[in-house]
LOVEXTOR-942347 format. One record per residue (C-alpha): residue in one letter; y, z, x. Coordinates in steps of 0.5 Angstrom, whole numbers, plus 500, padded with zeros to 3 digits. Layout:
REM LOVEXTOR-942347
aYZX...
REM end
This chain:
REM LOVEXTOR-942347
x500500500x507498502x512504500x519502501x527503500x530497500x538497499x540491495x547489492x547495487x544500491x537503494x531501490x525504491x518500490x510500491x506494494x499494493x494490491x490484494x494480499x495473498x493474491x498473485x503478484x505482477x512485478x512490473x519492469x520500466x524501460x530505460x530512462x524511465x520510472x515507476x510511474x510509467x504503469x500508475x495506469x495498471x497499478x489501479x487497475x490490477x491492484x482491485x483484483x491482484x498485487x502490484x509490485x512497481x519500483x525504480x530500476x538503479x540509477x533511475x527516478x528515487x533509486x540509486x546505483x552502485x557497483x555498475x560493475x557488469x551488464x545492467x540487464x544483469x545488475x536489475x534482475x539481480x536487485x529484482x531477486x533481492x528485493x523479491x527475497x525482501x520482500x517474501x515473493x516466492x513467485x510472480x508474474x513479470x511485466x517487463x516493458x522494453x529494457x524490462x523485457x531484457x531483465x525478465x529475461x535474465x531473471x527467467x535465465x536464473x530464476x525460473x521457479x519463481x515465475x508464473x509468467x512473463x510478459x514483454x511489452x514490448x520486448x525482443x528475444x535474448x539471442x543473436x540477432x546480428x553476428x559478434x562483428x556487430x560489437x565493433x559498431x556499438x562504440x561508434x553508435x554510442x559515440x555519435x549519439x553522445x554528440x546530440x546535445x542532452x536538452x534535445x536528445x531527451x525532447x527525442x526521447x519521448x517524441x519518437x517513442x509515444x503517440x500522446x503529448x502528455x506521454x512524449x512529456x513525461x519520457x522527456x522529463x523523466x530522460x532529462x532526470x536520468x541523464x544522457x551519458x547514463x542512459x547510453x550506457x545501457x543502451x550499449x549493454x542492451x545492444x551487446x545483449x542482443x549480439x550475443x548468443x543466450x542459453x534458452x530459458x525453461x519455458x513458462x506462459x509469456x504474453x507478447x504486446x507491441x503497439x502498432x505504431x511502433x518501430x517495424x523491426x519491434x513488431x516484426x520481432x514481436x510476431x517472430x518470437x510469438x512464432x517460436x513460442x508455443x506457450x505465448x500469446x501476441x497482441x497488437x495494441x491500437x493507437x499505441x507506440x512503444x510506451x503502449x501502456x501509456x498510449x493506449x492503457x485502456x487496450x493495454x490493460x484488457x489484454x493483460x487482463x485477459x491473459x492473466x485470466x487463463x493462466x491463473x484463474x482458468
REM end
C-alpha cells in the first residue's frame, strides 16, 4: 500500500493506494462530511483483483483546504485530477458516493478521457431539476439548518442517513469532526448544482445504486436517469439507505463487481 499526502492547489489530500499493479483502477468518492473509511469494505474486497485509490475530499478526515474560492464540487475533482496527475493514473473508474456522484461528474465534465467508467452510488444527475428561482431559497435552508445545535445536527446526520447502528455512529463522528458550518457550506454548493443547468458529458458505462430505503426522491431519480441512459445499469440495493456501501456491503460489492466484470473484463 502506498499512503501519502500530496499537497494540491486546494490543500494537503491524504490517500491510499493499493491493490494489484497494473491493474485497472477504481477512484473512490466520499460523501459530505464524511472520510475514506467509508469504503474499508470495498478496498478489501476490490484490491484482490483491481487497484483501490481511497482519499479524503478537503477539509474532510486527514485532508486540508484551502482557497475555498468557487464551488466544492468543482475544487474536489480539481484536486482528484491533480492527484491523478500525482500519481500517474491515466484512467480510471469513479465511484463517487452521493457528494462523490456530484464530483464524478464535474471531472467526467472536463476529463473524460480519463475514465473507464462511472458509478454513482448514489447519485442524482447534474441538471436543472428546480427552476433558477430556487437560488433565493437556498440561504433560507441553510439558515434554518444553522440553527440545530452541532451535537445534535451530527446524531441526525447518521440517523437518517444508514440502517446500521454502528454505520449512523461513524457518520456521526466523522460530521462531528468536519464540522456543521463547513458541511452546510457545501450543502449549498451541492443545491445551487442541481438548479443550474449542466452541458451534458461525453457518455461512458455508468452504474447507478441507491438503497431501497433511501429518500423517495433518490430513488426516483436513480431510476429516472438510468432511463435516459443508454450505457447504464441500475440497482437497488436490499436492506440499505443512503451510505448502501456500509449497510448492505455484501450487496453493494457483488453489484459493483458485476458491472466491472462487463465493462472491463468481458
Amino acid at each position: 500500500m502506498k499512503i501519502g499526502l500530496f499537497s494540491s492547489n486546494y490543500g494537503d489530500v491524504y490517500y491510499e493506494l493499493s491493490g494489484v499493479e497494473n491493474a485497472p483502477i477504481l477512484v473512490f468518492i466520499h460523501g459530505v462530511g464524511m472520510d475514506r473509511l467509508t469504503f474499508q469494505e470495498q478496498v478489501e474486497f476490490f484490491q484482490l483483483q483491481y487497484r483501490t485509490l481511497v482519499w479524503d475530499l478537503p477539509g474532510h478526515g486527514s485532508s486540508s483546504i484551502k482557497n475555498y474560492n468557487k464551488r466544492f464540487t468543482e475544487i474536489s475533482a480539481n484536486c482528484l485530477n491533480e492527484l491523478m496527475e500525482e500519481l500517474q493514473i491515466s484512467q480510471a473508474v469513479l465511484v463517487g458516493q452521493s457528494l462523490g456522484s456530484m464530483i464524478a461528474q464535474y471531472f467526467q465534465l472536463k476529463h473524460p478521457e480519463k475514465l473507464l467508467a462511472v458509478v454513482h452510488a448514489p447519485g442524482i444527475e447534474l441538471k436543472s431539476h428546480v427552476g433558477k428561482w430556487a437560488k433565493i431559497l437556498v440561504p433560507f435552508f441553510t439558515f434554518l439548518m444553522g440553527l440545530i445545535p452541532e451535537n445534535v445536527f451530527s446524531k441526525s446526520f447518521g440517523k437518517h442517513r444508514a440502517v446500521k447502528k454502528g454505520v449512523q455512529d461513524y457518520l456521526s463522528s466523522t460530521m462531528k469532526k468536519a464540522g456543521k458550518k463547513f458541511a452546510l457550506q457545501i450543502t449549498a454548493d451541492m443545491c445551487y448544482d442541481l438548479i443550474d443547468s449542466s452541458p451534458q458529458p461525453k457518455k461512458v458505462p455508468l452504474l447507478i445504486l441507491y438503497g431501497d430505503m433511501d429518500l423517495s426522491f433518490i430513488r426516483k431519480a436513480s431510476r429516472s436517469w438510468h432511463a435516459q441512459e443508454s450505457l447504464s445499469h441500475c440497482v437497488a440495493i436490499p436492506h440499505a439507505n443512503h451510505i448502501a456501501n456500509q449497510d448492505n456491503p455484501e450487496a453493494y460489492n457483488m453489484a459493483l463487481h458485476e458491472f466491472l466484470k462487463r465493462v472491463l473484463i468481458d
